[in-house]
N, CA, C and O of each residue as an XYZ file, in Angstrom:
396
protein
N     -15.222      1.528     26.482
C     -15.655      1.762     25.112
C     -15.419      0.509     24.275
O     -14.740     -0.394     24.764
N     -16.037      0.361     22.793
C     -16.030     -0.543     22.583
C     -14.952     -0.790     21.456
O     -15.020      0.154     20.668
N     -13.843     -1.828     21.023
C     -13.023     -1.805     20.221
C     -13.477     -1.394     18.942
O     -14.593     -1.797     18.616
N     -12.888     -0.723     18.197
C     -12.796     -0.573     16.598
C     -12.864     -1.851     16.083
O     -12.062     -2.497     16.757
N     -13.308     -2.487     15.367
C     -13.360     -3.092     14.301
C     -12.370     -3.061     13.661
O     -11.956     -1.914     13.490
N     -11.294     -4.485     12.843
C     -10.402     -4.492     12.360
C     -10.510     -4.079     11.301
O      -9.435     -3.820     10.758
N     -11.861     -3.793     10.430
C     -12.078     -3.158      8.611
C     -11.784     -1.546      8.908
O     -11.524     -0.708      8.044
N     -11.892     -1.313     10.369
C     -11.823      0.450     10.314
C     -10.731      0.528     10.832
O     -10.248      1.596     10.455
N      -9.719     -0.232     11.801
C      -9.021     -0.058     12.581
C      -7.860      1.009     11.053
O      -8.066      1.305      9.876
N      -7.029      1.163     11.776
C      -5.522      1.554     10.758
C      -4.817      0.822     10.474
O      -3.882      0.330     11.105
N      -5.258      0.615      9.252
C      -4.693     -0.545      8.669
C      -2.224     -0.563      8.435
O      -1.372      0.310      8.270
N      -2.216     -2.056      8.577
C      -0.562     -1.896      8.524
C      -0.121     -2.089      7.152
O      -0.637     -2.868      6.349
N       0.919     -1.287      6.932
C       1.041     -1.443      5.605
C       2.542     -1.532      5.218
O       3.433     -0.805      5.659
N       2.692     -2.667      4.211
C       3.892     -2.549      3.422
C       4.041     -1.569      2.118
O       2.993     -1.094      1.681
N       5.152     -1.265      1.529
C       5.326     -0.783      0.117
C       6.603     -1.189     -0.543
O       7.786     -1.122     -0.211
N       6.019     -1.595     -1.495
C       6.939     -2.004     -2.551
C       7.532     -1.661     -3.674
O       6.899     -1.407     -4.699
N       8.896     -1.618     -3.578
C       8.600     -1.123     -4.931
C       8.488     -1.585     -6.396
O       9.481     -2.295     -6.553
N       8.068     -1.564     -7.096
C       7.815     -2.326     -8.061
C       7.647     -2.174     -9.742
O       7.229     -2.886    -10.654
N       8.299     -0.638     -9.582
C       8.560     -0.171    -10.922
C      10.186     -0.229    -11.451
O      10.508     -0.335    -12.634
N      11.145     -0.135    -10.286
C      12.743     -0.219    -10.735
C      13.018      0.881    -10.338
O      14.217      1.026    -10.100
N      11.872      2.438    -10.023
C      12.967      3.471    -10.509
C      12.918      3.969     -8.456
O      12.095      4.179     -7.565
N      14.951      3.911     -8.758
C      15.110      3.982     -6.993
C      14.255      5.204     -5.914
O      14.072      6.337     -6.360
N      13.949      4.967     -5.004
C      13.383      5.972     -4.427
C      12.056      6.064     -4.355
O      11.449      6.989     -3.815
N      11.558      5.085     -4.909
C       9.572      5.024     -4.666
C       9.173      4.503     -3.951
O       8.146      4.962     -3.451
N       9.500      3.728     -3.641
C       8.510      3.422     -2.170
C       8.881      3.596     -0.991
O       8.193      3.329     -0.006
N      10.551      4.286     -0.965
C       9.972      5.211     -0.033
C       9.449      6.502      0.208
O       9.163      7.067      1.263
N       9.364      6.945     -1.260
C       8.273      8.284     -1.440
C       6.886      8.105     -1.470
O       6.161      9.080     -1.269
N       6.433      7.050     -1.682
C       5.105      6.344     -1.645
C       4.784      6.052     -0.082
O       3.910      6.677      0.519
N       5.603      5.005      0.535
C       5.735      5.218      2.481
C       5.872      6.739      3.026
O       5.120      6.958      3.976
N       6.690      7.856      2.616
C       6.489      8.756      3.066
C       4.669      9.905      2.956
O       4.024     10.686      3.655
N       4.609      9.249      1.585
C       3.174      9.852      1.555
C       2.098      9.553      1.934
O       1.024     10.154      1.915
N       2.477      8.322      2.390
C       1.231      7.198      3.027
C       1.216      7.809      5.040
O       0.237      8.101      5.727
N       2.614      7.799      5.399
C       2.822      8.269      6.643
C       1.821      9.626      6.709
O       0.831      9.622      7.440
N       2.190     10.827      5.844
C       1.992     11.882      6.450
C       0.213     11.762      5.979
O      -0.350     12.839      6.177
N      -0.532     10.887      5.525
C      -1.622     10.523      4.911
C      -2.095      9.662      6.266
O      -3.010      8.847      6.145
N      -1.539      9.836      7.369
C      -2.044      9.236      8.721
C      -1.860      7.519      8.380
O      -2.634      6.893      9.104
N      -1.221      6.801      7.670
C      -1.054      5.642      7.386
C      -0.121      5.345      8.425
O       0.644      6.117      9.004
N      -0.301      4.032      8.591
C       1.139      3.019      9.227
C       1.711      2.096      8.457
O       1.281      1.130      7.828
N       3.301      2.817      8.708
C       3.890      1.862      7.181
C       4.943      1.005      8.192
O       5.958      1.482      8.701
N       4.548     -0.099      8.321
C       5.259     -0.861      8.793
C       7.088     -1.175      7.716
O       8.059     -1.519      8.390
N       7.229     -1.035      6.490
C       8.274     -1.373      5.603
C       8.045     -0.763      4.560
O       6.855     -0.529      4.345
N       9.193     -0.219      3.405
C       9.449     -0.503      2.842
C      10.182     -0.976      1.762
O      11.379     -0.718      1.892
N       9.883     -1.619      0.665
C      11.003     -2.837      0.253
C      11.086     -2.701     -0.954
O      10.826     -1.574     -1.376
N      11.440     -3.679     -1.872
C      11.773     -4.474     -3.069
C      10.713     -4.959     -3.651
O      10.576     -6.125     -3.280
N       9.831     -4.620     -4.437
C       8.715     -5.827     -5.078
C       9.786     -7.258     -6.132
O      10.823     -7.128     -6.782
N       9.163     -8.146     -5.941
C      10.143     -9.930     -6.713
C       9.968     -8.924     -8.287
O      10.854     -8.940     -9.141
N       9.103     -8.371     -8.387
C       9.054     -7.786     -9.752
C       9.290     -6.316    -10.142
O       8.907     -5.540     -9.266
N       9.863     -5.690    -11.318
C      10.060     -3.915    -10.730
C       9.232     -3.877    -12.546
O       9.474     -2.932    -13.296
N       8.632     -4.625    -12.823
C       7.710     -3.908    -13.808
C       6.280     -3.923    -14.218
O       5.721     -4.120    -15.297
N       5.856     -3.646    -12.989
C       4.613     -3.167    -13.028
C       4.184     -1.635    -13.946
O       4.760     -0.555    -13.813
N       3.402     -1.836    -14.572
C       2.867     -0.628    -15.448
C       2.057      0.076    -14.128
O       2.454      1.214    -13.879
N       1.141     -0.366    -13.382
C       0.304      0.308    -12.735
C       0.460     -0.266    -11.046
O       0.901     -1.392    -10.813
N       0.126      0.471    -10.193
C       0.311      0.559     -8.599
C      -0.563     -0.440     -8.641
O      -1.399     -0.481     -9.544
N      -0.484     -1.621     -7.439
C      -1.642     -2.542     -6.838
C      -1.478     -1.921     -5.198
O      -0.545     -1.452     -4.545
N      -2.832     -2.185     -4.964
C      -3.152     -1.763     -3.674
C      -3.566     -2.978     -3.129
O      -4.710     -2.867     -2.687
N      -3.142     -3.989     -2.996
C      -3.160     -5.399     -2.701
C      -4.062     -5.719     -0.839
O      -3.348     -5.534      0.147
N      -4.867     -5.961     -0.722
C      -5.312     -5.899      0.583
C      -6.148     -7.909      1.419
O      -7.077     -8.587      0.982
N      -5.448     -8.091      2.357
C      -6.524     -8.950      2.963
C      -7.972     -8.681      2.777
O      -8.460     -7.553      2.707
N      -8.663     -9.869      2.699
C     -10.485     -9.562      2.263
C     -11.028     -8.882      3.678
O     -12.236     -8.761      3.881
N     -10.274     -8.555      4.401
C     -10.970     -8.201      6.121
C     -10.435     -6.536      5.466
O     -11.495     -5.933      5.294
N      -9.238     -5.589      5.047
C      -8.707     -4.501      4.854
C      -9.356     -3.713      3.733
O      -8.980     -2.547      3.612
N     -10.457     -4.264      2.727
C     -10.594     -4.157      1.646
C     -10.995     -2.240      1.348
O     -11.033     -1.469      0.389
N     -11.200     -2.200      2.677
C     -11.794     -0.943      2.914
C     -10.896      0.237      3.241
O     -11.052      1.458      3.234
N     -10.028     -0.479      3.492
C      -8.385      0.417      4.132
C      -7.963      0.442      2.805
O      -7.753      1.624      2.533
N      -7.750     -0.217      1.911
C      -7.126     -0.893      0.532
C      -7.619      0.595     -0.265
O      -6.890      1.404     -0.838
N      -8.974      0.633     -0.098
C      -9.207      2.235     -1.011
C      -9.318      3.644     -0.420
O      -9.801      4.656     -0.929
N      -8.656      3.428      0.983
C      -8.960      4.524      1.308
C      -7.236      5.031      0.668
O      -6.956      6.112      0.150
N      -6.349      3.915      0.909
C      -5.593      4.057      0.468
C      -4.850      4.689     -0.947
O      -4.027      5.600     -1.038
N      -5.468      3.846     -2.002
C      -5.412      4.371     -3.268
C      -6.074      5.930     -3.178
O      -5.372      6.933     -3.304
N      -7.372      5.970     -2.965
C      -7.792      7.597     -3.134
C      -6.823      8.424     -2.369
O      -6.495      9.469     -2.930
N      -6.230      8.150     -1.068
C      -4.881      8.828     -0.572
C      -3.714      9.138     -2.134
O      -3.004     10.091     -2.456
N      -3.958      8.039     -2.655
C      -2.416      8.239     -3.452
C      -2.821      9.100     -4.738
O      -2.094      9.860     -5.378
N      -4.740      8.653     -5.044
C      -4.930      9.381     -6.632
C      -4.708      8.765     -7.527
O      -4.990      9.101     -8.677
N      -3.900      7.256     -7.049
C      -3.853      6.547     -8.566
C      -3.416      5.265     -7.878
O      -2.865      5.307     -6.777
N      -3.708      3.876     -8.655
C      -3.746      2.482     -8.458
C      -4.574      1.647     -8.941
O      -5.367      1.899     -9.849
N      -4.394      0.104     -8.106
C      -6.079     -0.370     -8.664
C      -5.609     -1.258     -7.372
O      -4.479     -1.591     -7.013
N      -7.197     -1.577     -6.675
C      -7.067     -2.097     -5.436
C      -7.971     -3.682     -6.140
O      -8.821     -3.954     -6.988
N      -6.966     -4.486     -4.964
C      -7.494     -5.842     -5.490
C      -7.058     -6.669     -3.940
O      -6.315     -6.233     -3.061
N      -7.620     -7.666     -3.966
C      -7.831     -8.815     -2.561
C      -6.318     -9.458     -3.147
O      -5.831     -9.362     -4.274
N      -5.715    -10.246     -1.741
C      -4.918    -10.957     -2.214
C      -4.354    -11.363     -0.935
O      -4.814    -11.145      0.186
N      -3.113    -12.090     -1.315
C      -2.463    -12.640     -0.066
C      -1.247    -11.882      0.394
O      -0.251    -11.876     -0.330
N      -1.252    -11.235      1.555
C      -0.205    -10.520      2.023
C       0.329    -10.737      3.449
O      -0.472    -11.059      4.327
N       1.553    -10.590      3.716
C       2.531    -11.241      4.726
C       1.799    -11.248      5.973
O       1.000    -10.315      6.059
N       1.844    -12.091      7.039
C       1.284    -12.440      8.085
C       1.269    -11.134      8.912
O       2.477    -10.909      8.840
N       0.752    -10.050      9.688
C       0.620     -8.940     10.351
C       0.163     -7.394      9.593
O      -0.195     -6.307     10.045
N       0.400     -7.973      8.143
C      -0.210     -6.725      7.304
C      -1.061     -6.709      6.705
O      -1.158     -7.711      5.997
N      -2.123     -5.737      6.565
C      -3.129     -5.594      5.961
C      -3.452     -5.229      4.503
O      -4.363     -5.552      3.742
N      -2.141     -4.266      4.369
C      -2.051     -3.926      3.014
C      -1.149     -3.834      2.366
O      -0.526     -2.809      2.646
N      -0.358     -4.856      0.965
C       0.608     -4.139      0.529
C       0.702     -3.278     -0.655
O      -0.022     -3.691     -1.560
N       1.235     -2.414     -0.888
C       0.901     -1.504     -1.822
C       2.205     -1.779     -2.847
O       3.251     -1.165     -2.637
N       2.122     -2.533     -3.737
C       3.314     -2.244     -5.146
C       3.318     -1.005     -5.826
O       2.436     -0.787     -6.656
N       4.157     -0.198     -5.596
C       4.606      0.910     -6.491
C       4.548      0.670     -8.082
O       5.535      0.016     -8.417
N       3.875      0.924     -8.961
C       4.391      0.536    -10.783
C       4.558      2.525    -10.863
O       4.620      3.544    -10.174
N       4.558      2.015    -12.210
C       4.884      2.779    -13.288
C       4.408      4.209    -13.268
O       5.089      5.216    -13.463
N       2.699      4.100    -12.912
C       1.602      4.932    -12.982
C       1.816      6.026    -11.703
O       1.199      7.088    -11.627
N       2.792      5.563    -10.736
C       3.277      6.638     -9.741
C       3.784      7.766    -10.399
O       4.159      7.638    -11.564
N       3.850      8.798     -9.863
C       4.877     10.127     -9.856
C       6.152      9.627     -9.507
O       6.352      8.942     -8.504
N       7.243     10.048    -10.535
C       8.761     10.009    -10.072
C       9.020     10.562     -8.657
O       8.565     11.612     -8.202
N       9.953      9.541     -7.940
C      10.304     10.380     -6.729
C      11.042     11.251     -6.829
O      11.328     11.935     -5.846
């Protein structure tokens, strides 16, 4: 058979958190998991005040990037540069649900 395509494959994903308040991203990774996601980490965003979630994706993931957000119901998906093996990282802000 023939390989998947890396825009459809399942995309890898980090989460960050990036609002301050403890416990979001890994309630955000847990919802992404049971949302059939692969969450390779998650961490610390360099910043914790984001007003709104980024769904941050390689220009090859862009498509994983929103399947993502519509998984979560809220974000804004945008291209960008993310760590060597991942496709998507997702910053937690503000605009999340408290964990």
């Amino acid at each position: 058979s023939t390989p998947i395509a890396a825009a459809t494959a399942d995309p890898i994903v980090v989460v960050q958190n990036g609002n301050g308040r403890p416990g979001s991203a890994g309630a955000v990774a847990e919802a992404l998991s049971v949302a059939g996601f692969e969450v390779a980490d998650a961490t610390n965003a360099t910043r914790d005040d984001h007003g709104t979630t980024l769904v941050v994706a390689r220009p090859t993931a862009l498509t994983s990037a929103e399947r993502i957000r519509e998984a979560l119901g809220y974000g804004s998906v945008m291209t960008g540069s993310v760590p060597s093996g991942i496709d998507v990282v997702v910053i937690v802000g503000l605009d999340a649900p408290a964990p």
